[in-house]
Biopython code that builds the backbone (N, CA, C, O; Angstrom):
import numpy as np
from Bio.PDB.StructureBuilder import StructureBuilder

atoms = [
    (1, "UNK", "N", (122.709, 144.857, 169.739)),
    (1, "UNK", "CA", (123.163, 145.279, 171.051)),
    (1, "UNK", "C", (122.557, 146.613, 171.468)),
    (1, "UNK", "O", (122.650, 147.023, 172.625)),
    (2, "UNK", "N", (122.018, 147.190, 170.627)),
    (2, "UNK", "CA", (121.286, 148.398, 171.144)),
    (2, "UNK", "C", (122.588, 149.288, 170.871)),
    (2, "UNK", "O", (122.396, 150.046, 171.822)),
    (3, "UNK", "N", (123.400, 149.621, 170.474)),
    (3, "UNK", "CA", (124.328, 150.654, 170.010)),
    (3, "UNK", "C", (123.982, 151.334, 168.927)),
    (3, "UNK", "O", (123.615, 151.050, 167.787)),
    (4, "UNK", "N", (124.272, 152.733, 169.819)),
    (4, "UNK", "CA", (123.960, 153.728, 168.644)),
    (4, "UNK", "C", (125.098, 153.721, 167.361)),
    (4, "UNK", "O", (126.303, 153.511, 167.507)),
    (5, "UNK", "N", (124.404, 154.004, 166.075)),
    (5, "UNK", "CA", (125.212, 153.812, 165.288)),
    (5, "UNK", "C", (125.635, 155.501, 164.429)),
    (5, "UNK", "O", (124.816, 156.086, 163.720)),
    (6, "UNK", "N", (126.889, 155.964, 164.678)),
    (6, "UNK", "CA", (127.276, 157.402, 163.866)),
    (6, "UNK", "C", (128.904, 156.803, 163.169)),
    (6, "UNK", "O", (129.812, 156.042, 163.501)),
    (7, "UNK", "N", (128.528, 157.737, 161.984)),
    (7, "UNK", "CA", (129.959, 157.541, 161.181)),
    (7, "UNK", "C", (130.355, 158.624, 160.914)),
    (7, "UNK", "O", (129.896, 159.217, 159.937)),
    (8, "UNK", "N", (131.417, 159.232, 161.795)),
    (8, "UNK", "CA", (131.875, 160.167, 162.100)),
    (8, "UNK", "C", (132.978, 160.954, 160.778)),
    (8, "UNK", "O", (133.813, 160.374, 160.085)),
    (9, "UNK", "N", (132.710, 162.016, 160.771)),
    (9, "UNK", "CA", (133.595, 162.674, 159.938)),
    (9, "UNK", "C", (135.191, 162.566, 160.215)),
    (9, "UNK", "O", (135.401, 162.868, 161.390)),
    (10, "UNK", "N", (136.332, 162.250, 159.554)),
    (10, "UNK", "CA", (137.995, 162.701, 160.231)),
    (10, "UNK", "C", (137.672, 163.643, 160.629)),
    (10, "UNK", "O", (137.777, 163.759, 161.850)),
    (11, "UNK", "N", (137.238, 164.556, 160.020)),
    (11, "UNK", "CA", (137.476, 166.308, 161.556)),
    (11, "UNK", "C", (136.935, 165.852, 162.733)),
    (11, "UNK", "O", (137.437, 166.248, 163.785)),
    (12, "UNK", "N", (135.886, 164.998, 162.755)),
    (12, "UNK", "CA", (134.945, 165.417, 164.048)),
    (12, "UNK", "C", (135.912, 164.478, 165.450)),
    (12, "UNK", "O", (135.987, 164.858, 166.619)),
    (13, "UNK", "N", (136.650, 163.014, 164.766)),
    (13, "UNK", "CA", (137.350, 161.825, 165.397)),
    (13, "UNK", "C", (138.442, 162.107, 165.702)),
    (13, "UNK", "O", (138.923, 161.761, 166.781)),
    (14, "UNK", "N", (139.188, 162.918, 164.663)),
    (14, "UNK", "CA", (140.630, 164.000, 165.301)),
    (14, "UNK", "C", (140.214, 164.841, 165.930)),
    (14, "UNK", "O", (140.561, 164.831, 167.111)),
    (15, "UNK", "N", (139.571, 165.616, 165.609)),
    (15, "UNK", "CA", (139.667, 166.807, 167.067)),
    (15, "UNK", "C", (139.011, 166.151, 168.149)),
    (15, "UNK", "O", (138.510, 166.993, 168.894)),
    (16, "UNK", "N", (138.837, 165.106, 168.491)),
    (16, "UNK", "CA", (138.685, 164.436, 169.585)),
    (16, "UNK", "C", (139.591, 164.011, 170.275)),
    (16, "UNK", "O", (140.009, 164.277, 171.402)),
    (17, "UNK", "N", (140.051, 162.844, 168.964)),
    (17, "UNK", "CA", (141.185, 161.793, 169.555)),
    (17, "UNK", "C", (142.629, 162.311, 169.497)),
    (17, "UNK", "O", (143.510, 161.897, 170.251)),
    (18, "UNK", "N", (142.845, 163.421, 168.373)),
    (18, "UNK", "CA", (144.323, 163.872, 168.230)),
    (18, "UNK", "C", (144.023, 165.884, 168.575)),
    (18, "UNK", "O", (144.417, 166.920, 168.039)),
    (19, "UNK", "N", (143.204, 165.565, 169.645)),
    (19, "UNK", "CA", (143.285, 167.347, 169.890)),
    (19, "UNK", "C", (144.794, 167.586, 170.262)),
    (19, "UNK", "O", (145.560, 166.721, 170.687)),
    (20, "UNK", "N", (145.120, 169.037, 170.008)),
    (20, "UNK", "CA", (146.322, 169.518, 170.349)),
    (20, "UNK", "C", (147.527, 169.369, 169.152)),
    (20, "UNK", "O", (148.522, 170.093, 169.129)),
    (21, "UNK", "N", (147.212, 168.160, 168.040)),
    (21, "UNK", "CA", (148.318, 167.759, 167.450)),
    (21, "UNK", "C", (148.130, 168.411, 165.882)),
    (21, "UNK", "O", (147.377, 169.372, 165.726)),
    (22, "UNK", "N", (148.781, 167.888, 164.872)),
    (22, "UNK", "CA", (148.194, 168.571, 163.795)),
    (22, "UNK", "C", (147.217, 167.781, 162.846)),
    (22, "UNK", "O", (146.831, 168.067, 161.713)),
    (23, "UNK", "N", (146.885, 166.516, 163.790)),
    (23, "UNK", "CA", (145.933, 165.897, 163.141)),
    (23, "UNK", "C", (145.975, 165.442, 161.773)),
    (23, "UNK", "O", (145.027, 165.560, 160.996)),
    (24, "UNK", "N", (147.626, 164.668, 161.352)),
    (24, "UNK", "CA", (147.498, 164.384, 160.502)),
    (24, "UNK", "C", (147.731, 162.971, 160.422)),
    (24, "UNK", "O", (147.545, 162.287, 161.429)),
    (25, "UNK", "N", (148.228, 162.295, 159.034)),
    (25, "UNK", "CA", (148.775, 160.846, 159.275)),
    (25, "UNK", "C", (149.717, 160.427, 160.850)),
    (25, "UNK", "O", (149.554, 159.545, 161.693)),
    (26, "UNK", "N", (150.657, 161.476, 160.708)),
    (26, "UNK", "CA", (151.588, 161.276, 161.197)),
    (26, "UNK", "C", (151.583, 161.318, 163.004)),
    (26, "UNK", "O", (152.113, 160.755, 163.962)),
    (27, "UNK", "N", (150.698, 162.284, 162.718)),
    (27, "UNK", "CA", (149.910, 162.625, 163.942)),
    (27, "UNK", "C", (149.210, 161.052, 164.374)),
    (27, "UNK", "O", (149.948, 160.488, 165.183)),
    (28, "UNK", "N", (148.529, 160.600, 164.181)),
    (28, "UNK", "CA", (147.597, 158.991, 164.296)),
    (28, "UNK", "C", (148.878, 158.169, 164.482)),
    (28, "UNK", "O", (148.955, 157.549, 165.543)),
    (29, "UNK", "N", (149.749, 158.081, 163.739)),
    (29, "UNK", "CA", (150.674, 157.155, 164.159)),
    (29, "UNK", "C", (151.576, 157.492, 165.230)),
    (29, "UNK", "O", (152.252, 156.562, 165.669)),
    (30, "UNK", "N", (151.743, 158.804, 165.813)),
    (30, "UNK", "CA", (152.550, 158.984, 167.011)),
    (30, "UNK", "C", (151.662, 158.657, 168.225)),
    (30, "UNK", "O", (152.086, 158.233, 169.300)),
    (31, "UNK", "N", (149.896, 158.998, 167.806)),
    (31, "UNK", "CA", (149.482, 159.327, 169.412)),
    (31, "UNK", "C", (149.285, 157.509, 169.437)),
    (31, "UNK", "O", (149.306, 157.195, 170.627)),
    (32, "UNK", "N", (149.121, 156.336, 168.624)),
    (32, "UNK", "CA", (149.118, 154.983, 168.799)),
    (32, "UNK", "C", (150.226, 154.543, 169.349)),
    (32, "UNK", "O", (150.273, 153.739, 170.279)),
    (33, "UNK", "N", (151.525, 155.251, 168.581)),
    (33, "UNK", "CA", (152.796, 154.553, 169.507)),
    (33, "UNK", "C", (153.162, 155.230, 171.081)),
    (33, "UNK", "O", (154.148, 154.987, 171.776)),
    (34, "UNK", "N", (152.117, 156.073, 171.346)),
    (34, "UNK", "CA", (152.238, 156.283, 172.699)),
    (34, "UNK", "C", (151.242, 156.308, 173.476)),
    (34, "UNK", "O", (151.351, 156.537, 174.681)),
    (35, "UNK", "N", (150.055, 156.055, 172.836)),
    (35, "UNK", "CA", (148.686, 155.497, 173.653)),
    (35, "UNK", "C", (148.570, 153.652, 174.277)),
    (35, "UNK", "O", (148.089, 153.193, 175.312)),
    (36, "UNK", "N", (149.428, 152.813, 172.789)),
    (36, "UNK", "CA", (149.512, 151.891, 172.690)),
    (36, "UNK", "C", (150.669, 151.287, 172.052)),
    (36, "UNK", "O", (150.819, 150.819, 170.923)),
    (37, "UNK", "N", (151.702, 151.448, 173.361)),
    (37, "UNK", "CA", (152.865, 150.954, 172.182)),
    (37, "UNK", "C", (153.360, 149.445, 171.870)),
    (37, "UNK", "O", (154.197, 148.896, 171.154)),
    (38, "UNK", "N", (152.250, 149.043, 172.924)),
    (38, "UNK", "CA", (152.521, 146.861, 172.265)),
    (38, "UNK", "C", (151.953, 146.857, 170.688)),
    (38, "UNK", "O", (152.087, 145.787, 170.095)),
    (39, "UNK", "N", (151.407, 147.826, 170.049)),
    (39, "UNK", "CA", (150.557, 147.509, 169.055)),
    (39, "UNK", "C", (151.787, 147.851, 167.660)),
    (39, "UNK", "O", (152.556, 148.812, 167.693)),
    (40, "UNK", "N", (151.732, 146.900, 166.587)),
    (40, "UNK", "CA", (152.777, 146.675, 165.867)),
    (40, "UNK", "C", (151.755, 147.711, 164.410)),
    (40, "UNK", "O", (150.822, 147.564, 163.621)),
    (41, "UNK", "N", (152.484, 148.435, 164.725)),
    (41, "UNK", "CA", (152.072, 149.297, 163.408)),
    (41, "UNK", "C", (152.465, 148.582, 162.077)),
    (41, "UNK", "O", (151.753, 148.687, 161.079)),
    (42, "UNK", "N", (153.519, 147.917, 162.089)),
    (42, "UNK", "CA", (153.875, 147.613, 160.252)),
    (42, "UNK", "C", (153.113, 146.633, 159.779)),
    (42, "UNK", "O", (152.361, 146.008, 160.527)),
    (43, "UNK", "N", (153.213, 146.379, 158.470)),
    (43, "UNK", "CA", (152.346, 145.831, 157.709)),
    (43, "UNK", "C", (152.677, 144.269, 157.502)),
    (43, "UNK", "O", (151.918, 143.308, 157.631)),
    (44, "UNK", "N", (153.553, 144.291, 157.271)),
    (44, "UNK", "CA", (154.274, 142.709, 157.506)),
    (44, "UNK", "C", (155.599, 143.150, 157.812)),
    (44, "UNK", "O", (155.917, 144.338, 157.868)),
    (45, "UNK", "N", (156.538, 141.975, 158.053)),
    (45, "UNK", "CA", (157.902, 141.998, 158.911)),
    (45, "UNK", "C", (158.501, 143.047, 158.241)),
    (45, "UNK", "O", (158.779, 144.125, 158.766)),
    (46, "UNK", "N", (158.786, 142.624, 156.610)),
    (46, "UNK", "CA", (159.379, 143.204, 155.772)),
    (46, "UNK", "C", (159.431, 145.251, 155.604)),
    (46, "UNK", "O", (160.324, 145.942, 155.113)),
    (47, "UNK", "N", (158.125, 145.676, 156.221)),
    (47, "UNK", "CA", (158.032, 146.967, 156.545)),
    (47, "UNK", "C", (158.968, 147.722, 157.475)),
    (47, "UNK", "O", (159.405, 147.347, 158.563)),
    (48, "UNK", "N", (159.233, 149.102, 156.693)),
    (48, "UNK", "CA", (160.125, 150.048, 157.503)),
    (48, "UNK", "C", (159.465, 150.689, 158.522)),
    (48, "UNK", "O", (159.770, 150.749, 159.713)),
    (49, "UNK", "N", (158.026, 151.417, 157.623)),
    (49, "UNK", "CA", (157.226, 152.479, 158.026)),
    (49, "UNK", "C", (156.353, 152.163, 158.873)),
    (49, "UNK", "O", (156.288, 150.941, 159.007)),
    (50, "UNK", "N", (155.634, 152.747, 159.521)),
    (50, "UNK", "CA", (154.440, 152.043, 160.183)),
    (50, "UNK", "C", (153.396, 152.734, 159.128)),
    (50, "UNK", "O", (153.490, 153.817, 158.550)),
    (51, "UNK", "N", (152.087, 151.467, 159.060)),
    (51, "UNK", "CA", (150.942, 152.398, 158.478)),
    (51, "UNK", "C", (149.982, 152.691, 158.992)),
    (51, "UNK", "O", (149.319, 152.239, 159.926)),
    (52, "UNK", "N", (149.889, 153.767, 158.116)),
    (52, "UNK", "CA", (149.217, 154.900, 158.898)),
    (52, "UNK", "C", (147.411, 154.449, 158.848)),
    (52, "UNK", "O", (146.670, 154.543, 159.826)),
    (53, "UNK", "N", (147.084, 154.075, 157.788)),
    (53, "UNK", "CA", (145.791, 153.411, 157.753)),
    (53, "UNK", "C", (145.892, 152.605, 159.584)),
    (53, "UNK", "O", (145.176, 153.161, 160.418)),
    (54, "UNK", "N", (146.378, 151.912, 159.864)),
    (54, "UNK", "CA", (146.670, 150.765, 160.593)),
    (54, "UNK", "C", (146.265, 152.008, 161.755)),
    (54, "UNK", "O", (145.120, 152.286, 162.111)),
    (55, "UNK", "N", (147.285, 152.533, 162.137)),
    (55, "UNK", "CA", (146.934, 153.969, 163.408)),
    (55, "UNK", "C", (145.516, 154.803, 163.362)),
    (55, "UNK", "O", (144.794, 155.198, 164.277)),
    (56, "UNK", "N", (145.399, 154.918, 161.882)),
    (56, "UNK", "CA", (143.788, 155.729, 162.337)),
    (56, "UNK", "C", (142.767, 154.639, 162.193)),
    (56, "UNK", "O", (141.628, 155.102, 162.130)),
    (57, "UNK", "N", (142.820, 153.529, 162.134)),
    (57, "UNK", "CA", (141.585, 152.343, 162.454)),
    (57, "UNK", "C", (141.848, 152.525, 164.337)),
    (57, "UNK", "O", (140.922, 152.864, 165.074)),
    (58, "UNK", "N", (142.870, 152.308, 164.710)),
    (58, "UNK", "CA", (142.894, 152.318, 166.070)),
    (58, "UNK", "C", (142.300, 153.373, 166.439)),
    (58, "UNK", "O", (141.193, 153.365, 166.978)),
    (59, "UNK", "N", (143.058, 154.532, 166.157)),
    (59, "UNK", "CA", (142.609, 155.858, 166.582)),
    (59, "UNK", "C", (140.623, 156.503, 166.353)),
    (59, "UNK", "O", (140.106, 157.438, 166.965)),
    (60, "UNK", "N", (140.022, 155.693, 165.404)),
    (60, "UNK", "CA", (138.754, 155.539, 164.968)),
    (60, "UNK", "C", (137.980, 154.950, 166.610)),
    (60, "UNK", "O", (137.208, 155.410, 167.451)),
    (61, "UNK", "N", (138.625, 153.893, 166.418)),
    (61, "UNK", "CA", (138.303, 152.647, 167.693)),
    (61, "UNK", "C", (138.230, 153.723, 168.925)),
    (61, "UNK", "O", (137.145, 153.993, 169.440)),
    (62, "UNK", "N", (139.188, 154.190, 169.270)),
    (62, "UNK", "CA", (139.597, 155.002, 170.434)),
    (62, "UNK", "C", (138.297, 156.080, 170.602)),
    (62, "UNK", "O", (137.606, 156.398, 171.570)),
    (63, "UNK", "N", (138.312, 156.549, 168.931)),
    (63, "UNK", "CA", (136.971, 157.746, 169.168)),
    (63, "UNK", "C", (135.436, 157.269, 169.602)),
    (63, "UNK", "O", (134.598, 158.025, 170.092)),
    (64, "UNK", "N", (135.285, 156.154, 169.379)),
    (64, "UNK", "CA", (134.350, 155.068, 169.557)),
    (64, "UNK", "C", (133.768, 154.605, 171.039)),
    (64, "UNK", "O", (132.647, 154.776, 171.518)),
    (65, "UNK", "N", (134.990, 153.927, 171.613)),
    (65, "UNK", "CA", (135.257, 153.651, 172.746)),
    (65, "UNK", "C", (134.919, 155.459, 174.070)),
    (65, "UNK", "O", (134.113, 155.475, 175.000)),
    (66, "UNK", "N", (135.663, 156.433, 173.721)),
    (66, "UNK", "CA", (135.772, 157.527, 174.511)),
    (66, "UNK", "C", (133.924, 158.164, 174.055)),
    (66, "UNK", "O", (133.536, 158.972, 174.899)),
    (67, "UNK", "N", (133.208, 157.977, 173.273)),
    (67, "UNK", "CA", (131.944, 157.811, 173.355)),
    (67, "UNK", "C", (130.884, 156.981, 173.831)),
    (67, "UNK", "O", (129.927, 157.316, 174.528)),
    (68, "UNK", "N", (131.076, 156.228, 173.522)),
    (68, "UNK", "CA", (130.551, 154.945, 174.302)),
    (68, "UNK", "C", (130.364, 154.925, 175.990)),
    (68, "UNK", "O", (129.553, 154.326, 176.696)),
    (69, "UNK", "N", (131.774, 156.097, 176.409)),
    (69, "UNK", "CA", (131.819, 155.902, 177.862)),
    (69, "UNK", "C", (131.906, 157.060, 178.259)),
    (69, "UNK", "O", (132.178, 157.217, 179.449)),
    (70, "UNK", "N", (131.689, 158.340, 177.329)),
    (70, "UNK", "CA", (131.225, 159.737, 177.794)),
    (70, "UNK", "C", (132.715, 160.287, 178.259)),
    (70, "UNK", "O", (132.793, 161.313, 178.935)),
    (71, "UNK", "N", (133.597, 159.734, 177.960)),
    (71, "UNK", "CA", (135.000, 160.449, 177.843)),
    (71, "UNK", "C", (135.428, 161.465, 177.269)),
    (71, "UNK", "O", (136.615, 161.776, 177.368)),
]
sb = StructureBuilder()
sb.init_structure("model")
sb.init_model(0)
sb.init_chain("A")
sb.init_seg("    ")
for serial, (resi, resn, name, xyz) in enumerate(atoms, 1):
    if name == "N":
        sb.init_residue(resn, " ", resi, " ")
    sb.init_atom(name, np.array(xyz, "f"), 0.0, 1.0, " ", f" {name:<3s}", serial, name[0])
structure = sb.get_structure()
């Protein structure tokens, strides 16, 4: 497709995508449940927590996307 390809450091994708916050796990899973809150953070039904892996793949995506389109 002709896409440029970079694999971005966590510092460089948080201080993008979670500026302002403390950029941590917890951080990725709040700014998903309020960037995107149809999106089911848990892992299967049986889950309490949401995971956090699960929020910074999105939040990755997001840094991706807001490049892609000079955001």
């Amino acid at each position: 497709l002709g896409l440029p390809l970079e694999q971005p450091t966590p510092q460089k994708w948080k201080g993008v995508v979670l500026a302002g916050t403390t950029k941590d796990k917890d951080a990725a899973v709040a700014y998903v449940r309020n960037r995107f809150p149809q999106v089911n953070l848990l892992r299967t039904t049986k889950s309490r927590k949401p995971h956090h892996g699960m929020a910074e793949a999105i939040c990755l995506a997001e840094y991706g996307r807001r490049l892609l389109l000079g955001k």
